[in-house]
C-alpha positions, 0 to 999 in steps of 0.5 A: 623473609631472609636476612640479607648479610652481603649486597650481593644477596640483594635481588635488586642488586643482582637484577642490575649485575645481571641487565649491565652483564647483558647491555656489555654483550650487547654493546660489543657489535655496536660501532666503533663510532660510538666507543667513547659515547653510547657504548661507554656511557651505557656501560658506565651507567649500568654498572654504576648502579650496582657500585652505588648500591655496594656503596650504600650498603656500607653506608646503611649506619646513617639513613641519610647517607644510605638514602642517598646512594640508593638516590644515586643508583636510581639515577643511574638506572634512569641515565641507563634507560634514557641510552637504551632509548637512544641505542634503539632510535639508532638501530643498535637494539631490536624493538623486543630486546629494547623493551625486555631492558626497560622492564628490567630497568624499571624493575630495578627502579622499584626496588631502589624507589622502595628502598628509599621509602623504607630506609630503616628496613634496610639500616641497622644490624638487625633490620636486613630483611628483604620481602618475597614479593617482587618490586612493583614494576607499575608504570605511569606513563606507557611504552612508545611501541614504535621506537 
């Protein structure tokens, strides 16, 4: 285990820099049409996770309050998963890039689920500490593949 000084040290973190830097490239071919709906929510959400887990991190003092901006990323990354849904159903993404998102998108959610289980590895000076393993990506319901 390495102790993570910065959030930008967080894999999780990263994972989400990197998938909200692909859903901005992506997006840009998108019609116009949808400038100030799908294309800006998918982007505003992508993007959120990562200041949410910035803001968590300065919040990492009080458990509640570190616990809750996790919260507030993993809704993020479920709001980004439900536009890439809609991105999808109206042809903006091919199914195989549709579905390299979801399992990023679903990777993320692990890490921040686990980092809401165990908030006290995460919290306090001596405590930032991160496993090797990969977040669990288990998921309980299984891909519709014909969207």
């Amino acid at each position: 285990m390495a102790l993570v000084r910065d959030y930008k040290e967080l894999r999780v973190y990263s994972l989400g820099f990197q998938a909200a830097m692909r859903l901005f490239e992506l997006s840009k071919v998108w019609p116009k049409e949808e400038r100030y709906a799908l294309t800006g929510q998918i982007r505003r959400s992508s993007r959120a996770i990562c200041s949410n887990l910035a803001e968590a991190w300065l919040k990492r003092r009080y458990v509640p309050s570190f616990v809750s901006k996790i919260s507030d990323a993993s809704a993020e990354a479920a709001e980004t998963l439900t536009w890439l849904d809609f991105a999808r159903a109206c042809h903006y993404l091919e199914a195989a890039t549709h579905d390299d998102l979801v399992k990023e998108y679903r990777q993320i959610l692990g890490g921040l689920t686990k980092m809401m289980a165990e908030p006290e590895a995460w919290c306090g000076p001596a405590a930032l500490r991160e496993e090797g393993a990969p977040y669990d990506t288990a998921r309980d319901t299984p891909v519709d593949e014909n969207i």
